[in-house]
N, C-alpha and C positions, 0 to 999 in steps of 0.2 A: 404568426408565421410558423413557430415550433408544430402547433397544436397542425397545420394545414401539410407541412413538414412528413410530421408521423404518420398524418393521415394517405399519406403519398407512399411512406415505405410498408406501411401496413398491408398495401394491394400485394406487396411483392414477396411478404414473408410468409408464404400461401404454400403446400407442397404443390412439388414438380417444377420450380421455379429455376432457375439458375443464379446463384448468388457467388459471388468471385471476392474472395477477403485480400486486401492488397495490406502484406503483414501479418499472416496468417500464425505465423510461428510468433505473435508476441505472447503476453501473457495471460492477457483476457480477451484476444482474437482468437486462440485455439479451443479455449471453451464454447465461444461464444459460432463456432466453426461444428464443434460436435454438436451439442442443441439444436443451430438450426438444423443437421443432417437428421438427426432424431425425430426432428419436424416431418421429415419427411421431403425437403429441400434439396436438390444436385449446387452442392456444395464444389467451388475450388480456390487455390489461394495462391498466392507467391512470398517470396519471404528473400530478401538478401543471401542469406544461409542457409545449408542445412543447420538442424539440428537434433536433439533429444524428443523437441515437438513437433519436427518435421514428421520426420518417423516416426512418430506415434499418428500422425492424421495421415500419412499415406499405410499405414496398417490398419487402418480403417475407413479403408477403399475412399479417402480423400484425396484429389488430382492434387497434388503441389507443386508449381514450378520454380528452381531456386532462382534467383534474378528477376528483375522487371521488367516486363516488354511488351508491349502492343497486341502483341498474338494472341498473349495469356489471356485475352481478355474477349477472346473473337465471335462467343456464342453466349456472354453473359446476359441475361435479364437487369441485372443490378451493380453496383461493385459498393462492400463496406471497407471503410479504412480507418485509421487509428487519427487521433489528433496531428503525428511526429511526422504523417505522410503528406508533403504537401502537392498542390496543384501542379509542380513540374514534376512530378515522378511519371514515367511514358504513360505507366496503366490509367492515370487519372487524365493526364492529358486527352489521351486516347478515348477514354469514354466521354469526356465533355465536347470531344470533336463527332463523335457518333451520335451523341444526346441520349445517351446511357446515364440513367440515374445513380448518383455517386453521394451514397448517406455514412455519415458518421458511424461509428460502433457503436456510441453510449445510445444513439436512436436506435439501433436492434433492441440493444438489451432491455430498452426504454419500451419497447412492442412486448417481448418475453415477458418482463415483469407482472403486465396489465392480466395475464393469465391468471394470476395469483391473490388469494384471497388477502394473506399478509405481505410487504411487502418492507423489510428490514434495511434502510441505508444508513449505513455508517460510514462517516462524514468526518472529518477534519483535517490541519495541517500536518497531524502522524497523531501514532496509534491507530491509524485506520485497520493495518492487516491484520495486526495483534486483537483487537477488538473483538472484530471480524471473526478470527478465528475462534474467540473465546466462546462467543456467541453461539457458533456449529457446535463445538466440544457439547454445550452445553443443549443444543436442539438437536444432537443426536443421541444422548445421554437419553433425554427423556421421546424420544421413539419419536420425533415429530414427521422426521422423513426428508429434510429442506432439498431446496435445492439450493446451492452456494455456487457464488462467488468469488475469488479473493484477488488479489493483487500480489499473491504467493506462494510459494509450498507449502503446502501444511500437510503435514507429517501422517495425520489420520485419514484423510481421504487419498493419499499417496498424489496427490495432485495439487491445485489450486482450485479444481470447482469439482461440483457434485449434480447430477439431475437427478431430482426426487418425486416421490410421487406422492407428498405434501401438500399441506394448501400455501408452505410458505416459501420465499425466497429470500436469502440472507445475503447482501448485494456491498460490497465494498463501492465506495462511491466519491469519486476522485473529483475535485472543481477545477482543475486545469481545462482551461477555452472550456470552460462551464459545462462541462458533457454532464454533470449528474444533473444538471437542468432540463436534459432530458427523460428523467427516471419519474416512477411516481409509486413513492416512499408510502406507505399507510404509518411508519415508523421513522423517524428521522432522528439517528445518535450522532450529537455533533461534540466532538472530542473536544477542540481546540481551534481558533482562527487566528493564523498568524500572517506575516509576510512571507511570501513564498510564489514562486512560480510568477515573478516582475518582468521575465519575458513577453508576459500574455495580461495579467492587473498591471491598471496602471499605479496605484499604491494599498495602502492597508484599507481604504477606506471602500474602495471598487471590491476587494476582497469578499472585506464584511457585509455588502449591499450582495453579492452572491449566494454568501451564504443563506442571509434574510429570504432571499428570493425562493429558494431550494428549501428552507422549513415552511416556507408558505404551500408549498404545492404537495404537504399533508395532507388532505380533509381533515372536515372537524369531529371525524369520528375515528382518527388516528392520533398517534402522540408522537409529540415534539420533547427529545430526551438532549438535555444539554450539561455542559460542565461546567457547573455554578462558580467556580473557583476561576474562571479562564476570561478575563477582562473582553479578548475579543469576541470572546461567542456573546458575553454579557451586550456589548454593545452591538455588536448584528442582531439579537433576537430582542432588543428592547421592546419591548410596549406588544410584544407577541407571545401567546400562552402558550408557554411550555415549564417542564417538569425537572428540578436540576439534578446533577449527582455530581460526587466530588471526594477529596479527601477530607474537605472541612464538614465541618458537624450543623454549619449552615444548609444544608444541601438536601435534600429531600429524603435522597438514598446518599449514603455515605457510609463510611467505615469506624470502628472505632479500636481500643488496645491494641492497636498496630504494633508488631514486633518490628525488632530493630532492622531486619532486611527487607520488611515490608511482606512479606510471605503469608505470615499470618493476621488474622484480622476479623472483628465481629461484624457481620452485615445490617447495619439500620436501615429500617423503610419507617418513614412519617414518624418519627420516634420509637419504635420500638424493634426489638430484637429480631430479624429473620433466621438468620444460621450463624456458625461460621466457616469463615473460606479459609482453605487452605492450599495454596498456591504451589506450584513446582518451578515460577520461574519466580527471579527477584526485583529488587526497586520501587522505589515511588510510583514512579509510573506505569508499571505493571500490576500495581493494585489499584491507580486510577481507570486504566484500561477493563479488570476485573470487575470493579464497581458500574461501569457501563455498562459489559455483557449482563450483571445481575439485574440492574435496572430494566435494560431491555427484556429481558426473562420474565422476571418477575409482572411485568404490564401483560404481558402476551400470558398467563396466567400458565408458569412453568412451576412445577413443585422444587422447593426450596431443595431437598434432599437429591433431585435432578441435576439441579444450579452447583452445589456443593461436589458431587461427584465428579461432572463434567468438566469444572474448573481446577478439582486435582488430578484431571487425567492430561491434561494441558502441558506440554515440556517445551512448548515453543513454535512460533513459525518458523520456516525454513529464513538464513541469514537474519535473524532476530536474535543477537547472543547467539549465537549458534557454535555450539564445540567442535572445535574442526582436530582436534591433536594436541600433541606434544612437540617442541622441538630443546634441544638440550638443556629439560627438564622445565621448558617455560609452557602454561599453559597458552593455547594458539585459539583465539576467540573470531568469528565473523559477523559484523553487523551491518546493517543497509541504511544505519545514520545519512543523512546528507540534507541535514538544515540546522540550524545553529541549537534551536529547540530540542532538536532529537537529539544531538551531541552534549545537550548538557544534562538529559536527564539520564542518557546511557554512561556518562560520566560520574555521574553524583553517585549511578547506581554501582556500576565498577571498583572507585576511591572507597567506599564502604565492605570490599571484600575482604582486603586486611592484607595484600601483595603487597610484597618489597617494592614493586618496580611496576607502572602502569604504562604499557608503551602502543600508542596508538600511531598504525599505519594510514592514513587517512587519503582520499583520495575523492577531490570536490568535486561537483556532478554540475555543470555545465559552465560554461564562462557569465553568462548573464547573472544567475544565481550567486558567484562569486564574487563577482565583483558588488554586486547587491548588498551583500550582507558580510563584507570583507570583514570590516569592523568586530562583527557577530563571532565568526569563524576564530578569529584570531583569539579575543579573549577567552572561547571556550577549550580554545588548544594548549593554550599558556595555561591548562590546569593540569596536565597530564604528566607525569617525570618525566619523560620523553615524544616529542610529533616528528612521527617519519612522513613527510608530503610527499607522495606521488602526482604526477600532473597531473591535472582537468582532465576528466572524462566529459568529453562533448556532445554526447549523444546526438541530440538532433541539431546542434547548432554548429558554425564556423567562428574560429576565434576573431573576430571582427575588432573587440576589443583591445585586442594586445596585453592580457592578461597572463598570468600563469600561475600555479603554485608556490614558483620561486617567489613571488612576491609575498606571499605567506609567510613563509618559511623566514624572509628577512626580518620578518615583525614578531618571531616568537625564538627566545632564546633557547641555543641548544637545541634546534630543530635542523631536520636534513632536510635535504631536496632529495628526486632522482626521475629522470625525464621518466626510464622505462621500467614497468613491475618485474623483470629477472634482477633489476639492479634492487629493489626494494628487499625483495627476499630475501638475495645474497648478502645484504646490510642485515637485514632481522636474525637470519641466521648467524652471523659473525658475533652479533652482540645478545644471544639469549641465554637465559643463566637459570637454572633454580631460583623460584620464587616470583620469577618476572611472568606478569598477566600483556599477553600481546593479542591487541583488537587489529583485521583490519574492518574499516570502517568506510562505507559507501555505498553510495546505489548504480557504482558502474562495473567495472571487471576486477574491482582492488582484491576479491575474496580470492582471484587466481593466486595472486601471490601468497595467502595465506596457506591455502590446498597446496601451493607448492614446497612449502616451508615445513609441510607435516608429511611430506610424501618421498621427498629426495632423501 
């Protein structure tokens, strides 16, 4: 069905075509909105809001209409939309009352990729953007040319994506409602397989059978890079040949005299010595992230002194640790945690800074997710001197549940509530002191309250 699928969106990703993106201003719809116009494609989109990417794709003569409506859509050949858009939004209705073909995004980019000689997806339950991004650092270091994709700012390309004129594309690659099942990886890096996204799996085990699914659709003249150390990817990729990397010295590619913040570190391939990295950002998991980009490198036969540059020019993706300021003398930190996994290694890696005071604004990213992993969330928050909860950011869902934050908050001692982020702020700012490290922490608008906290 996929395979007959692409074969269908294929006719239409042709220039002179009309392609209409419902979501145009998300994060991998605006790239995915320039490329095809580069194609050669009459490009237009719609979006909720304006914003920053609005206007960036209407200064380069892309039609954006803000709002969704029936009209928007009155001369299109096709419409792409994001997984988050569903079937009652007018534009979609609309086109399936016309019999306008109406294809997923990851099936474009799934057309785009097939361009390309290499084809780089990097794949897990987090570290995907960080990865990802190491990766570029390091395939522009040594002159490759890529064309990227990320699922975030990154600093170097002053954007999220890049088109190159490469033979390779370096593809962040999400398994929610399985869009990377429609990509095709010659490289497939899979960080980690956890619980996660239980709105759409129905547990760890449908999960793990995706990801199986998504290392199988390598060839056998491409490579499968996985994190030997990570039980779930162990058990999705069983009895299937791939190559591990990891922090343990089990691992194919791995690390070794690892300094105490994790920054520095010798790089081993098949037992022996390659270089060493030396990192600008810190933690465990930032030198597992690191050890992937080098793996990936290293296969795709990047020079070692390439690998080592690239990854010290590296300062971070945009909301990955990210330094936002000062507020009365505390430093004011922003990160895009929002699974329990990612909060405990942005945690472990924080607690090892050596601050008085570690006080995390948090702010959980959907009701289904939360209540999923309630459990999860609370024990990693009862690590922290301080949890400021802000409510649920809902993104694409309705609280159906009857959940909230405050339920959070009852189960970890010495934690606040506060429905709205002016109220979060106003609290972080009353209570910041010299010495105190303050995150907020999220993948929804919690980082306003931080930018606010450093600005007022």
């Amino acid at each position: 069905m996929a395979n007959a699928k692409l074969k269908k969106i294929e006719s239409y990703l042709v220039p002179g075509k009309r392609v209409h993106l419902v979501g145009i201003g998300g994060v991998s719809m605006r790239p995915l909105a320039l490329v095809l116009a580069g194609m050669g494609l009459q490009i237009s989109g719609s979006d909720m809001n304006a914003s920053v990417s609005t206007d960036e794709l209407i200064e380069k003569n892309i039609r954006v209409y803000i709002g969704h409506s029936a009209k928007n859509i009155a001369d299109a050949d096709c419409l792409i939309r994001t997984a988050a858009v569903h079937n009652d939004n007018p534009e979609i209705a609309a086109a399936r009352a016309k019999g306008i073909p109406v294809f997923e995004r990851a099936q474009a980019w799934g057309v785009i990729m097939r361009a390309y000689r290499h084809a780089i997806c990097v794949a897990g339950t987090h570290g995907k953007t960080t990865t990802t991004s190491m990766i570029t650092h390091i395939f522009m270091q040594a002159q490759r040319d890529p064309t990227v994709m990320i699922g975030g700012y990154l600093p170097l390309l002053k954007a999220g994506h890049r088109v190159g004129g490469g033979d390779t594309i370096i593809m962040e690659s999400c398994e929610y409602c399985n869009s990377f099942l429609n990509f095709f990886p010659t490289m497939a890096v899979i960080m980690n397989v956890e619980a996660d996204h239980l709105d759409f799996f129905k547990d760890l085990a449908d999960i793990q059978h995706s990801f199986r699914t998504f290392a199988e659709l390598v060839p056998s003249t491409g490579a499968v890079l996985a994190n030997g150390d990570d039980p779930g990817a162990r058990v999705a990729l069983e009895g299937l040949d791939y190559v591990t990397f990891g922090i343990e010295d089990t691992n194919f590619y791995h690390g070794a005299n690892y300094s105490d913040d994790w920054r520095d570190f010798d790089l081993i391939a098949d037992g022996q010595a390659v270089c060493h990295i030396h990192l600008n950002v810190f933690g465990r998991h930032n030198a597992l992230n690191a050890i992937a980009a080098c793996a990936a490198a290293l296969r795709m036969g990047v020079d070692p002194a390439d690998i080592q540059a690239g990854l010290e020019s590296f300062t971070g993706a945009g909301r990955r640790m990210e330094f936002k300021g000062k507020c009365n003398g505390a430093d004011v930190y922003d990160d895009y945690a929002h699974h329990p996994g990612e909060l405990h290694a942005l945690i472990d890696a924080i607690n090892a800074l050596g601050y008085k005071r570690v006080i995390v604004a948090f702010q959980p990213h959907t009701y289904s997710r939360t209540k999923a992993l309630f459990d999860d969330f609370v024990r990693e928050l009862r690590r922290v001197d301080h949890a400021v909860l802000a409510e649920i950011y809902a993104a694409r869902e309705s609280n159906t549940i009857g959940i909230s934050s405050e339920d959070l908050s009852r189960q970890i001692r010495g934690s606040v509530f506060f429905e709205t982020l002016p109220e979060v702020t106003d609290y972080l700012r009353s209570i910041a002191q010299p010495g105190d490290l303050i995150v907020t922490v999220g993948a929804g608008d919690i980082y306003k309250a931080g930018e606010a906290l450093v600005t007022e």
